[in-house]
C-alpha positions as CSV (number, residue, x, y, z in Angstrom):
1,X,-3.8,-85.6,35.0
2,X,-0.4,-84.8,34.3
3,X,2.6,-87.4,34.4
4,X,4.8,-87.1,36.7
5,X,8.3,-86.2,35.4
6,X,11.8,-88.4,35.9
7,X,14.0,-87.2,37.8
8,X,18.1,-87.1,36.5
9,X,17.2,-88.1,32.8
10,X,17.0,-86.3,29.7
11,X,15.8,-87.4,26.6
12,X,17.2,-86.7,23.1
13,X,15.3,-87.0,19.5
14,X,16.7,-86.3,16.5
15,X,14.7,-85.9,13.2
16,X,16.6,-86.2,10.1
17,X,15.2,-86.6,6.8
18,X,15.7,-90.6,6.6
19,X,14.4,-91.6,9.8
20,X,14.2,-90.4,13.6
21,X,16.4,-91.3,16.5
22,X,15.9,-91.6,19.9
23,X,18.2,-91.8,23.0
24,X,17.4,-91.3,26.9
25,X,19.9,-91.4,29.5
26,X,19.7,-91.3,33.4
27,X,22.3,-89.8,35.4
28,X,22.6,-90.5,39.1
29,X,25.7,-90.1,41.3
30,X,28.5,-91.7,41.5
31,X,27.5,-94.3,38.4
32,X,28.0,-94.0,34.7
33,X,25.2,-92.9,32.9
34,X,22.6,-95.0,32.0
35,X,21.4,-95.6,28.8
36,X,17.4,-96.0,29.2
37,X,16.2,-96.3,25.9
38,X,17.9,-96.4,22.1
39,X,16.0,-96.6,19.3
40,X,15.9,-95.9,15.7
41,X,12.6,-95.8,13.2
42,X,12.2,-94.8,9.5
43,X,10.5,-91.5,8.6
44,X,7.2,-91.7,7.5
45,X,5.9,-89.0,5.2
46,X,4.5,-85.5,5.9
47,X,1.3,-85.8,7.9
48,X,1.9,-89.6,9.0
49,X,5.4,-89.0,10.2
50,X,4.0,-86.2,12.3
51,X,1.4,-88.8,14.1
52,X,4.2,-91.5,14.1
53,X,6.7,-88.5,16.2
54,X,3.3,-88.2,18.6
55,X,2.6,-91.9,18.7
56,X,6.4,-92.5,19.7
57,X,6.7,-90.2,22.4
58,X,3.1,-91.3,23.9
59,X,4.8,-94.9,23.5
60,X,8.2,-94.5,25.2
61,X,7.0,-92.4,27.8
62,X,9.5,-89.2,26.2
63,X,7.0,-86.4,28.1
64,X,8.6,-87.6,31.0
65,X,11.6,-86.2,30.4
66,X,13.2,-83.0,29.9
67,X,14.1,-83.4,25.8
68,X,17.0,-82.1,23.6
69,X,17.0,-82.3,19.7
70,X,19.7,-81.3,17.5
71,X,20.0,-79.3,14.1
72,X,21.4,-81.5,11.3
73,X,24.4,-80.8,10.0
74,X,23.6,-78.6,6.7
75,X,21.0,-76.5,8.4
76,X,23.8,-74.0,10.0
77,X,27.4,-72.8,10.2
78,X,29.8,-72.9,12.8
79,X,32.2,-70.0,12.3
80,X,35.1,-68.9,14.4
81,X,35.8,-64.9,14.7
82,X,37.4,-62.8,16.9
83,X,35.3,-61.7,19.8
84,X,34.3,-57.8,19.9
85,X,35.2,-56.1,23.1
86,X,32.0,-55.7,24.5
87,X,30.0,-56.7,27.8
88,X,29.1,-59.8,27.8
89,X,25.3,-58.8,27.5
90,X,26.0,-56.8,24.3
91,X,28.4,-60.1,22.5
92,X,25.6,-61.9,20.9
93,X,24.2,-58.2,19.0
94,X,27.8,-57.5,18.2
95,X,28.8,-61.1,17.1
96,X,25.4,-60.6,14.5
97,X,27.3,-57.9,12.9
98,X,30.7,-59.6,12.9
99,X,29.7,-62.6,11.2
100,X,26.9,-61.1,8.0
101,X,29.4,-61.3,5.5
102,X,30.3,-64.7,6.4
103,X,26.9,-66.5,5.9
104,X,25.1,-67.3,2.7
105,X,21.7,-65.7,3.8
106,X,20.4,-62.2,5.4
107,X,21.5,-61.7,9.1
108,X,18.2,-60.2,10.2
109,X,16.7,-64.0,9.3
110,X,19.4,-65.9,11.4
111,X,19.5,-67.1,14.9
112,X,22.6,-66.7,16.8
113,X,24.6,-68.1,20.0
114,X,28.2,-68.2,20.4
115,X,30.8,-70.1,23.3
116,X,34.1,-69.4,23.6
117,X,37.2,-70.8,21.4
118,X,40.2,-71.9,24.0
119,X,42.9,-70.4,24.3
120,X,45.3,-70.1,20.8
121,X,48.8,-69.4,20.4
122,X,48.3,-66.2,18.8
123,X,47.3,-64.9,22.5
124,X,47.5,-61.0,23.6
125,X,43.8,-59.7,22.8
126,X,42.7,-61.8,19.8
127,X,40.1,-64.0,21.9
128,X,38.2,-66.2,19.4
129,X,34.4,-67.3,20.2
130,X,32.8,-70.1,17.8
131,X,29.2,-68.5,16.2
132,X,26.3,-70.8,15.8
133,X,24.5,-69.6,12.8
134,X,21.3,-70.6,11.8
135,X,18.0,-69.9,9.9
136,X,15.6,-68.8,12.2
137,X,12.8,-69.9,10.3
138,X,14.4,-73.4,10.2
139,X,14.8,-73.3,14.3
140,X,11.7,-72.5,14.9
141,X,9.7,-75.1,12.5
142,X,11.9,-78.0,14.1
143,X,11.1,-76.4,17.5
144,X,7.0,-76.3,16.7
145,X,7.3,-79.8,15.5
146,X,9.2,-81.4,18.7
147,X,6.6,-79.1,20.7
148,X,3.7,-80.2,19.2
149,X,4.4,-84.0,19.3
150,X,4.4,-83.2,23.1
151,X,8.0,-83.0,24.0
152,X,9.2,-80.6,26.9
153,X,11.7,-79.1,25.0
154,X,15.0,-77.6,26.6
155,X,17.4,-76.7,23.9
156,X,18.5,-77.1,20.3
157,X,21.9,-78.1,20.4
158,X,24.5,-79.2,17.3
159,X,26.1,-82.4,16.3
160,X,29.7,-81.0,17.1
161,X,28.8,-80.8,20.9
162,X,27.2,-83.9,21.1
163,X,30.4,-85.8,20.1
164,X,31.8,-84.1,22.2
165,X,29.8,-85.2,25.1
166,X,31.0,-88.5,24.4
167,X,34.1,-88.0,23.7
168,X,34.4,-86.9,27.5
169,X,33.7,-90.1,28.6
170,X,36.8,-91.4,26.2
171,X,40.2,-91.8,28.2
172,X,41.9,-90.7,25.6
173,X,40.0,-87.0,26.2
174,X,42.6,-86.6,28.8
175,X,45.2,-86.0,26.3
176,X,43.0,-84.8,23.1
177,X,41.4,-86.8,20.9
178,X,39.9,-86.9,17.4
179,X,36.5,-88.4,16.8
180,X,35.3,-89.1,13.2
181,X,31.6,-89.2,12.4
182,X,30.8,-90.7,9.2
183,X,26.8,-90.9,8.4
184,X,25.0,-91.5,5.2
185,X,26.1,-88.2,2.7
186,X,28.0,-86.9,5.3
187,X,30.5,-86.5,8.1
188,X,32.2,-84.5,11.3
189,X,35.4,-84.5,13.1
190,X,36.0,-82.7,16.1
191,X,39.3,-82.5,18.2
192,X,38.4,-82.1,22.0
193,X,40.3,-82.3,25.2
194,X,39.5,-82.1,28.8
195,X,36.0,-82.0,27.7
196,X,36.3,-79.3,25.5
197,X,35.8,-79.0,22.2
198,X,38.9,-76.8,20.2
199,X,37.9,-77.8,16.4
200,X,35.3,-79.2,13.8
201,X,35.6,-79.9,10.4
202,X,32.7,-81.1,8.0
203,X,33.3,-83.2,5.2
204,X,30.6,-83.5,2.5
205,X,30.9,-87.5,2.0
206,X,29.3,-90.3,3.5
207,X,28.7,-94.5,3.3
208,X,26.1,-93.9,0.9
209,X,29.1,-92.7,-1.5
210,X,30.5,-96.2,-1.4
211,X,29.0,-98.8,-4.0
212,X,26.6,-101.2,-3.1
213,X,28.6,-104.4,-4.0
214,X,31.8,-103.0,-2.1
215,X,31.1,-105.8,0.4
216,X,31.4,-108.8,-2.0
217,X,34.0,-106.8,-3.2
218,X,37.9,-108.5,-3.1
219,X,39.2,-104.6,-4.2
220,X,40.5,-103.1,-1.2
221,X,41.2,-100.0,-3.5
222,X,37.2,-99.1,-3.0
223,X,37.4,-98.7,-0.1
224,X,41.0,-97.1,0.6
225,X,39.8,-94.6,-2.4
226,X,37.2,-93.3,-0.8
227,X,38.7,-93.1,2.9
228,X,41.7,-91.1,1.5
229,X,39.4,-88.2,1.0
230,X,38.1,-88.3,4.8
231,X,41.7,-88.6,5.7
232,X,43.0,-85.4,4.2
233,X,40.1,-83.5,6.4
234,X,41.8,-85.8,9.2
235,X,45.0,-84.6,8.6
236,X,44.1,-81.0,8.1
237,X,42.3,-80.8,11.3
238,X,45.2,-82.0,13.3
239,X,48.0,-79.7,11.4
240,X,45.9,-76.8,12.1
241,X,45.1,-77.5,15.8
242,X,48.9,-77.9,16.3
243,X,49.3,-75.2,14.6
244,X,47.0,-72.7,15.8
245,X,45.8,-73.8,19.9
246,X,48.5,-74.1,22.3
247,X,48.2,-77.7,23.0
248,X,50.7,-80.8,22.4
249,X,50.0,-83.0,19.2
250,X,46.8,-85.3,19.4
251,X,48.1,-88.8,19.1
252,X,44.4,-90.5,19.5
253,X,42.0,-91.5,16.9
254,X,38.7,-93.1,17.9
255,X,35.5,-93.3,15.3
256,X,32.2,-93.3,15.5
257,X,30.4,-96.7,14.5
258,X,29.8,-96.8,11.0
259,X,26.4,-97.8,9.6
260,X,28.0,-100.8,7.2
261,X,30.9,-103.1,8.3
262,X,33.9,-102.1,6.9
263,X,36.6,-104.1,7.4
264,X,40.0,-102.7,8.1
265,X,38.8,-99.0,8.0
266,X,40.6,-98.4,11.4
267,X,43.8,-99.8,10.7
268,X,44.0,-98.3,7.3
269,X,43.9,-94.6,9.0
270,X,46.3,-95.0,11.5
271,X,48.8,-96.3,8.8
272,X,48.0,-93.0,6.9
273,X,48.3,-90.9,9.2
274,X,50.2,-92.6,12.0
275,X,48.2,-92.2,15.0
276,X,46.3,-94.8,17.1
277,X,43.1,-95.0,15.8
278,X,39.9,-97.5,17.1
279,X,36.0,-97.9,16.6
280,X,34.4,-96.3,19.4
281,X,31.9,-99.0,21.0
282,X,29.3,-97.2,23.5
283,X,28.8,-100.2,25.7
284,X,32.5,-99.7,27.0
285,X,31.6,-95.6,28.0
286,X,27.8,-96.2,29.3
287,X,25.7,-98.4,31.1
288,X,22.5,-99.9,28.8
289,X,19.4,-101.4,29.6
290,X,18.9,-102.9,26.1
291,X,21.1,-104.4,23.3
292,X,23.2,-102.1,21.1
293,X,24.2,-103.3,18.4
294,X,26.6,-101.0,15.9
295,X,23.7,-100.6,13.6
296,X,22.0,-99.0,16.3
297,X,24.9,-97.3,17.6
298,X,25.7,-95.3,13.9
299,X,22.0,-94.3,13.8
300,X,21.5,-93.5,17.3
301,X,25.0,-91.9,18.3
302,X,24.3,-88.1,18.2
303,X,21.3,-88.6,19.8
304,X,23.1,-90.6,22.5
305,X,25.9,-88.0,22.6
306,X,23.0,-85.1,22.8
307,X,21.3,-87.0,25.8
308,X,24.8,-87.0,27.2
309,X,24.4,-83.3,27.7
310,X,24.5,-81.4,31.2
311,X,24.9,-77.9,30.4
312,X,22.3,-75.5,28.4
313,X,24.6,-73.5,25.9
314,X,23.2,-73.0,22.5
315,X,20.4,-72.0,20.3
């Protein structure tokens, strides 16, 4: 007999080569979201990680819900070009063409979807749309795999508009914010406003770059050395939205929880770059029915901010 589905949740799992993520939320009226479940568990290997994905979502009940999954961050590009004049039924064909000498691979073997850049200074006819560029072949073996552990899949989305999810939720959205991610060997800052995300910028570093003794560590210099490099992707992603998007200067900094406790990682940005900066903490933006620690919140926070999703736009 089939389950009978939840109403007003949706449920996000993300597979990354460490480990798997897990997030569902419940939205009813009136209420902040509710975070139903948030979890985190190590990857098995090949055919036992496979089971473990199926034995998981039998577990938590995740064929309940409608489910979302996201494409790591190395697995496609996120381009900007100027949008063809076309209907709006021919963009995506047209947008293929536009963008094959601007990807690494053949643009016969790529899946495509594109949504619209706001409005830049520039103005007159040069309308910009974002391209989502992927390996089809990639897509589609993440989508089998999600499918086949029993999820009812709705969309592939990507890590840029799953922070911006949450930073809707931020106050400081209302003016334009930056949000800094900062995983394992890698990271993302986007610069949203009004719930709309203007920029992204990938940096190829992450907390696995720091030393393992950086902790006992009486050096601030470790530390500061390696931030400064994050920081002048920072700054370049806040000179070129001033410069380019017809918006006033961002003066708010907020990052994502960061896997190891750092101390004074916050303060030491917004002396660098003069701007109010603070570690996000999901408790204050969403309602939880468990304990969330910021362990739990670094591994869990795309799929949180993917779960946070109420539109279908991509991929």
């Amino acid at each position: 007999m089939k389950r009978k589905m939840q109403v007003n949740t949706l449920a996000a799992v993300c597979i990354e080569e460490e480990g798997m993520a897990v997030a569902k939320i419940r939205r009813d009226k009136d209420v902040p979201p509710l975070l139903e479940l948030c979890d985190y568990q190590a990857m098995a290997p090949a055919r036992s990680g496979k089971e473990q994905l199926k034995g998981w979502v039998k577990q938590a009940q995740l064929d309940r819900s409608l489910c979302v999954s996201l494409v790591e961050l190395d697995e496609y590009s996120l381009v900007m070009v100027q949008a063809p004049e076309v209907q709006p039924e021919e963009l995506r064909a047209a947008i293929r063409w536009r963008i094959k000498d601007l990807i690494d691979f053949n643009v016969d073997d790529a899946v495509i979807d594109v949504f619209e850049v706001p409005d830049t200074k520039a103005g007159g006819k040069n309308t910009m749309v974002y391209a989502v560029v992927a390996r089809a072949a990639e897509v589609k073996q993440r989508i089998e795999r999600l499918l086949d552990a029993g999820l009812n899949l709705e969309v592939i989305d990507i890590p840029e508009l799953a922070l911006r999810n949450i930073a809707a939720l931020l106050p400081e959205d209302v003016a334009g914010v930056a949000m800094v991610y900062i995983g394992s060997d890698k990271g993302l800052i986007t610069i949203t406003r009004q719930h709309t995300l203007y920029l992204s910028r990938r940096f190829a570093t992450g907390v696995n770059a720091l030393p393992d003794t950086l902790m006992q560590s009486d050096d601030p210099d470790m530390t500061e050395n390696w931030l400064d490099g994050i920081i002048v992707e920072i700054q370049r992603s806040l000179d070129y939205y001033e410069s380019h998007f017809s918006q006033p200067p961002v003066s708010s900094l907020v990052m994502a929880p960061l896997p190891r406790d750092l101390p004074g990682v916050a303060e030491y940005i917004s002396d660098q770059l003069d701007i109010s900066t603070r570690i996000l903490d999901v408790r204050t933006l969403i309602d939880s029915d468990q304990a969330l620690d910021v362990q739990l919140q670094s591994r869990c926070l795309l799929a949180i901010g993917a779960a946070l999703r109420q539109e279908s736009e991509l991929l």
